[in-house]
C-alpha positions in Angstrom: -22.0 -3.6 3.7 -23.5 -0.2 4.8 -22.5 3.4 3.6 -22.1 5.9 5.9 -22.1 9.9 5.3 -19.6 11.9 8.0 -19.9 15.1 8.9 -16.2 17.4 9.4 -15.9 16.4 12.9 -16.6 12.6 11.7 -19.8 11.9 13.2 -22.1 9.9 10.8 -25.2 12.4 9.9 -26.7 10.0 7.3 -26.9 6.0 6.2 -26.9 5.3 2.0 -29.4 2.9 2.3 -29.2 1.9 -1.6 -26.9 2.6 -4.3 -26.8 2.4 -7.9 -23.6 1.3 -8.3 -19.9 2.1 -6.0 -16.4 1.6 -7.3 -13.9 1.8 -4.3 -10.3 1.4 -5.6 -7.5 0.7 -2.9 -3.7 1.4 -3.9 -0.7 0.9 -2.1 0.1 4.7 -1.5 -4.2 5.7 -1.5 -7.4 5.0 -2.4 -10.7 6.3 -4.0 -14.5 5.7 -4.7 -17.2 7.3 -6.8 -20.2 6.5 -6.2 -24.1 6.8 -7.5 -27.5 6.9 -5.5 -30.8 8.2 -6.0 -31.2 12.0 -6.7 -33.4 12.2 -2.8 -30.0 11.4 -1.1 -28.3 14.7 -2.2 -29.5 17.0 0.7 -27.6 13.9 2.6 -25.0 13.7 1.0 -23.9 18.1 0.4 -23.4 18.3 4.0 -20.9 15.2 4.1 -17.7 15.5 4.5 -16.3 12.0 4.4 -17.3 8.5 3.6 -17.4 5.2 5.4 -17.5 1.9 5.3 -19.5 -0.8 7.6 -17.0 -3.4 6.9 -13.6 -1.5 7.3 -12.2 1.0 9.7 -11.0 3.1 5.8 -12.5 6.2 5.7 -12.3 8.7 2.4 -13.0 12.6 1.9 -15.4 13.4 -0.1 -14.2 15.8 -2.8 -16.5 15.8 -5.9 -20.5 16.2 -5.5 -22.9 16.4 -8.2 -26.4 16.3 -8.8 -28.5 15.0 -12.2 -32.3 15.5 -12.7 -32.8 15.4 -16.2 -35.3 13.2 -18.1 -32.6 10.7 -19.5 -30.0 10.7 -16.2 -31.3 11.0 -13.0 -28.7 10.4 -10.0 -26.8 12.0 -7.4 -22.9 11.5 -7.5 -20.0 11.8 -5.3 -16.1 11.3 -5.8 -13.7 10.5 -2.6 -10.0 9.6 -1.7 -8.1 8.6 1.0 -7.1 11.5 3.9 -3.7 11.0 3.4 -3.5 13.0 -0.3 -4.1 15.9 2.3 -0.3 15.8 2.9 -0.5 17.0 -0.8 -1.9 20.2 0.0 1.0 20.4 3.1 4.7 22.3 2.1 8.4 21.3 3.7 9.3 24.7 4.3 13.0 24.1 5.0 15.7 21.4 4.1 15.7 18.7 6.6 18.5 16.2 7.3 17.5 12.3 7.9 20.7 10.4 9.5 20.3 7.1 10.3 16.6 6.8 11.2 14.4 4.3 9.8 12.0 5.2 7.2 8.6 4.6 9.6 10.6 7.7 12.0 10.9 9.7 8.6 7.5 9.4 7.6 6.6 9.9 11.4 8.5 13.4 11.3 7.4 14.4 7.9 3.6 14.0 9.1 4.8 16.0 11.9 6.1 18.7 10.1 2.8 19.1 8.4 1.3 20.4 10.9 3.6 22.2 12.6 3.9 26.1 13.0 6.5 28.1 11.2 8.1 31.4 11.2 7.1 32.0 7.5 3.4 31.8 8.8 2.9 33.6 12.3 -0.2 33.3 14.2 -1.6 30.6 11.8 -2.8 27.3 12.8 -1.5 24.4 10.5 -3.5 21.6 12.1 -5.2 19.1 10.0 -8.7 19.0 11.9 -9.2 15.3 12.8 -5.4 14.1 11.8 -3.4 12.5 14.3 0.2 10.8 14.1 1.3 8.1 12.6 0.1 4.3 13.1 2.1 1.5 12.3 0.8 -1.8 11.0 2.9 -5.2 10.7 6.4 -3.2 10.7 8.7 -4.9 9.3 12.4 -5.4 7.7 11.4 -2.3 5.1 10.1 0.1 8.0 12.8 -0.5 10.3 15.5 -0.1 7.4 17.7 3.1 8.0 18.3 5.7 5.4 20.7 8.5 5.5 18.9 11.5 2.8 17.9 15.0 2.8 14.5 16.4 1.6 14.0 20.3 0.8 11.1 22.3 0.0 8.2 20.1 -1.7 5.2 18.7 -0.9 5.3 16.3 2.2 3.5 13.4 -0.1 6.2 13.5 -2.5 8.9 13.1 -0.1 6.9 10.3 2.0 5.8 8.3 -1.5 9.6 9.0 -2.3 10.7 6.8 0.8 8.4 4.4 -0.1 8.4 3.5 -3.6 9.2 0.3 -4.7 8.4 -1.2 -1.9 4.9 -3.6 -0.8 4.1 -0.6 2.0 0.7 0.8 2.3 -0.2 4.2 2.9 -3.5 5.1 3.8 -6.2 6.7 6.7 -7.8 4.6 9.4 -11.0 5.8 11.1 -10.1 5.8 15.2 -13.0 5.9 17.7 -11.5 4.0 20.4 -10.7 6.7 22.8 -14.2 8.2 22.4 -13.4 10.4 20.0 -13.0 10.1 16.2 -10.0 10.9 14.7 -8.2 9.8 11.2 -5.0 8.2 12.0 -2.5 8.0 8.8 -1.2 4.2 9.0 1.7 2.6 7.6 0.9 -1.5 6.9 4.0 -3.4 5.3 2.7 -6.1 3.4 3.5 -10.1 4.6 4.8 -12.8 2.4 1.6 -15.0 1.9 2.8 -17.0 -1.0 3.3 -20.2 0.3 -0.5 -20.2 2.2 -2.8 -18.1 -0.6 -2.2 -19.6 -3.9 -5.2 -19.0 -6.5 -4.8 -22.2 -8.8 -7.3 -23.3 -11.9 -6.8 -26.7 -10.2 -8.8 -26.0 -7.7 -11.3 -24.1 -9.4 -10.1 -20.7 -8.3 -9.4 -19.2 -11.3 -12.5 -19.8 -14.5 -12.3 -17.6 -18.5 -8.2 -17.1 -17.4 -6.0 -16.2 -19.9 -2.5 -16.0 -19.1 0.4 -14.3 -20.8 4.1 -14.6 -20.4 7.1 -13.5 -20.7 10.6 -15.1 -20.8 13.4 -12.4 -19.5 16.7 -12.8 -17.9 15.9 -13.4 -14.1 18.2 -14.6 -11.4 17.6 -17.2 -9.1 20.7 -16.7 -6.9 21.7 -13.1 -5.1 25.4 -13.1 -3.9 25.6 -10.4 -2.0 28.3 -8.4 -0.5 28.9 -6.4 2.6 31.4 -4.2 3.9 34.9 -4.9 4.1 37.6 -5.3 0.9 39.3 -8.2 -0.5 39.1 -11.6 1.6 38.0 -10.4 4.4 34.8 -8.8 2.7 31.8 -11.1 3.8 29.9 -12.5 1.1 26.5 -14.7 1.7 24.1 -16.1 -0.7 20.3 -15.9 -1.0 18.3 -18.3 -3.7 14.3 -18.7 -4.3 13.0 -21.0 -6.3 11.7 -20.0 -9.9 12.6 -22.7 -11.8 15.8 -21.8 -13.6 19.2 -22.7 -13.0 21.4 -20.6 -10.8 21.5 -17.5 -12.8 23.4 -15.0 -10.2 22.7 -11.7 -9.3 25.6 -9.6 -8.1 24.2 -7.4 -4.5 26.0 -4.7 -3.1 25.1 -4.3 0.6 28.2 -2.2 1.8 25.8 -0.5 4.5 26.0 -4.4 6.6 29.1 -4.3 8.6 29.4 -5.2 12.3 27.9 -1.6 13.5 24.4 -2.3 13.3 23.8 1.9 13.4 22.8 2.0 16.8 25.2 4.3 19.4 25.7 1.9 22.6 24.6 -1.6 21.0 27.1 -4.3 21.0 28.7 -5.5 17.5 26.6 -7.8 15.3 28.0 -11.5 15.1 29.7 -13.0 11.4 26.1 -15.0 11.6 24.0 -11.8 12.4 25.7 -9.9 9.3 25.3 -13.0 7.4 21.4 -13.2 8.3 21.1 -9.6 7.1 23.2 -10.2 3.8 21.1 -13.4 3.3 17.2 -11.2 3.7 18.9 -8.6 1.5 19.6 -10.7 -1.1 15.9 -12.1 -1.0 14.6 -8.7 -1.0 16.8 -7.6 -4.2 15.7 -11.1 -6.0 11.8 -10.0 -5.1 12.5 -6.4 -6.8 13.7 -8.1 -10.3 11.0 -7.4 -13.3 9.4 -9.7 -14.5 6.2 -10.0 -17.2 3.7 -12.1 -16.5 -0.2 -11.4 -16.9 -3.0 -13.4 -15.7 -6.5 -12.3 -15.7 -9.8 -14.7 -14.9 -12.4 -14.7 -12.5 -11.6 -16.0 -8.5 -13.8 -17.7 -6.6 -14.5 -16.6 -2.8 -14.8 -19.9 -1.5 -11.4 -20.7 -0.3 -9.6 -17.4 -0.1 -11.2 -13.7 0.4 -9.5 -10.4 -0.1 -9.9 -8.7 2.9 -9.9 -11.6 5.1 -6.9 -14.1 3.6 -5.0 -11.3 2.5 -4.6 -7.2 2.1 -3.2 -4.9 -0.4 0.5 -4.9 0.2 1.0 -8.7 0.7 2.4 -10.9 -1.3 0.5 -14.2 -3.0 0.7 -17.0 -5.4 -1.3 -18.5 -8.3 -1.0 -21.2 -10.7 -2.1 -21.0 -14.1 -1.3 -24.0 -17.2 1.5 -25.9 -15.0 2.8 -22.0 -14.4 3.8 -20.9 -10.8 4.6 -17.4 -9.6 4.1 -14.8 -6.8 3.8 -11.2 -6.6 2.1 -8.5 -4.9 -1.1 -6.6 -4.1 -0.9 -3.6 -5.4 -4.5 -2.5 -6.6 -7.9 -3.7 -5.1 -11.2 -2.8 -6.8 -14.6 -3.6 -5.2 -17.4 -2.8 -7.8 -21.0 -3.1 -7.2 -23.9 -2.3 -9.3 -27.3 -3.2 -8.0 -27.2 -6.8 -6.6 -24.2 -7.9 -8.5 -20.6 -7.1 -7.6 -17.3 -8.2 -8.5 -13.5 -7.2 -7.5 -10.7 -6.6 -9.6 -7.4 -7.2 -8.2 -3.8 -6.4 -9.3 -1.2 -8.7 -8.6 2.2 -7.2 -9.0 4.4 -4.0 -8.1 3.2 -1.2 -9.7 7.1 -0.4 -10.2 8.7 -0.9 -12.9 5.3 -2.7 -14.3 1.7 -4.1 -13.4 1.8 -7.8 -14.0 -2.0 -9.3 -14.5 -4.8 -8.3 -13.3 -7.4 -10.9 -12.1 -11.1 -10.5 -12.0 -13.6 -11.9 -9.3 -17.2 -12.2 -8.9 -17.8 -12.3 -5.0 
C-alpha cells in the first residue's frame, strides 16, 4: 500500500515512501488516520491538504500537522478524517419539510442545501471546493425506506447522522477521477447480509488467543408484525430467524404498510406484496434487538479479508465454543508499525452497544 499526499485541488504533490507507523480507523458515519514518518517528509507533508490511499478510492483531510526534532522524539505527524465531517462546519438555515421521500433523497437534499446560496448570505459563495452530490452504493430496503420528518436550523451532519442511525449505512468520501477530473463524492453504501457466506470460526482456524463473553437476555426469535387496518381485517404476517430459542414473540407495529405503497399514480400493492413488506420488517426489527456478546482473538487472512470478503456496514458470522451469532461492521482499524501490521475490527452496531471486538494480524 502506498501513501499519497494531495494538494487542495487533489492532485498528488508527494509519495510517503516509509512510515513509522499509520492507524486508519473506518466507522460507519466517518473515518480517520494519524500517522508518523520521518521528520525530512514535513516540507511534504505542510503543503498537503488531503491523504490517500493506493489500495482504496477513500480519501481523508488532513487537519492536524506537527513536527518533532528533539534528541529523544524525532518524527513528523499528521491527523486526518473523512470529507464528509465538512457538512459539520455547514448550517440548515431554515426549517425544511421531508414528505414521503426516502432517506437516500433526504440526505441527497441536505448535501444540497450545503452548498447552496441564501438570502442571509448575499454575494457569498457556499461551495465546498472539490464536493460533488451524492453517490449511492448497494441501495437497499433502508435507503429506499420513506420518512415523513422536519429538520430546522442545525448542522447538516446532525440531521443526516439523525436519518441514519441505527442503521448498517455508511457514510463516507470517495476519491472520483473518472471524468478527468478529481473530485470527492460523498457516498452512501448500505451494508449486505453476509452471514451465511463469511463466518470466522475457531474450527477452521480463523480465530487463535479468543476469548469470548456472553450474555443471556430476553431475545425474540419470532416478530409478528402488524400493518394497517383494525380488527380482522388488519393484516398480520410473521418473520422468525434462527437463534436457538424457542419462539419468544416480538410484537411489530408497521401501521405505515397498507395497500398505498406512497407513490401518486402506482397501482395498489397485492395482500402478498404487503405481506412481503410485513415479513422484511419484521426481520429488520428482530436484527435491531440488543444483544451482549463479546468475542475478541486474532483472524487469520487466509480464507476471508476485510476489504475484499466484506466492508464496514455488512453483516457476518463467527463461531466461537459451539456459539453462533451474527452482527455487523461497524469499526475497521488497519494498524501498521514498521513491517508488522494488524486490523482490529468491531463486530456489532454501535447502537445501543459494541458487541466484541476481534483482533487480526494480516
Amino acid at each position: 500500500m502506498e501513501l499519497y499526499l494531495l494538494n487542495e485541488r487533489a492532485e498528488r504533490i508527494a509519495i510517503l515512501p516509509e512510515y513509522e507507523s499509520l492507524s486508519w480507523q473506518t466507522n460507519l458515519m466517518t473515518s480517520t488516520a494519524n500517522l508518523k514518518a520521518p521528520v525530512r517528509c514535513f516540507d511534504d507533508i505542510v503543503q498537503a491538504r488531503y491523504l490517500e490511499r493506493s489500495d482504496s478510492d477513500t480519501i481523508l483531510f488532513i487537519n492536524k500537522k506537527r513536527v518533532v526534532d528533539g534528541s529523544t522524539n524525532q518524527g513528523s505527524y499528521l491527523s486526518a478524517y473523512d470529507p464528509v465531517e465538512l457538512f459539520k462546519r455547514r448550517l440548515l438555515f431554515r426549517t425544511r419539510d421531508f414528505r414521503e421521500q426516502s432517506r437516500e433523497e433526504i440526505i441527497r437534499r441536505l448535501i444540497a442545501a450545503a452548498t447552496s446560496n441564501v438570502a442571509d448570505m448575499p454575494g457569498q459563495s457556499r461551495a465546498m471546493g472539490l464536493m460533488t452530490g451524492l453517490g449511492v452504493v448497494a441501495e437497499g430496503d433502508i435507503l429506499d425506506e420513506r420518512l415523513t420528518c422536519q429538520m430546522s436550523w442545525g448542522t447538516i451532519y446532525d440531521h443526516i447522522e439523525s436519518v441514519l442511525e441505527s442503521y448498517p449505512v455508511r457514510f463516507f468520501s470517495q476519491l472520483d477521477t473518472s471524468s478527468g477530473t478529481r473530485r470527492i463524492v460523498p457516498t452512501l453504501y448500505e451494508g449486505q447480509d453476509l452471514s451465511d457466506e463469511v463466518i470466522v470460526s475457531t474450527s477452521y482456524g480463523d480465530l487463535i488467543d479468543v476469548e469470548y463473553n456472553f450474555e443471556s437476555i430476553d431475545k425474540r426469535d419470532t416478530a409478528v408484525v402488524a400493518g394497517s387496518g383494525e380488527g380482522a381485517s388488519r393484516l398480520v404476517a410473521s418473520s422468525r430467524i434462527n437463534l436457538g430459542v424457542d419462539y419468544g414473540e416480538l410484537w411489530v407495529e408497521a401501521n405505515d404498510i397498507s395497500e398505498d405503497d406512497g407513490i401518486e399514480g402506482n397501482p395498489p400493492l397485492t395482500l402478498a406484496q404487503q405481506r412481503q413488506r410485513l415479513q422484511a420488517r419484521g426481520i429488520e426489527q428482530l436484527h435491531q434487538q440488543p444483544c451482549e456478546h463479546a468475542l475478541t482473538g486474532t483472524v487469520s487472512q487466509e480464507r476471508f479479508q476485510y476489504g475484499v470478503d466484506y466492508q464496514v456496514g455488512d453483516r457476518i458470522g463467527y463461531e466461537a465454543f459451539g456459539e453462533r451469532h451474527d452482527d455487523v461492521i461497524s469499526e475497521v482499524e488497519e494498524v501498521f508499525e514498521g513491517q508488522h501490521s494488524r486490523i482490529n475490527i468491531t463486530i456489532g452496531n454501535t447502537y445501543p452497544t459494541i458487541r466484541q471486538i476481534i483482533e487480526r494480524s494480516t
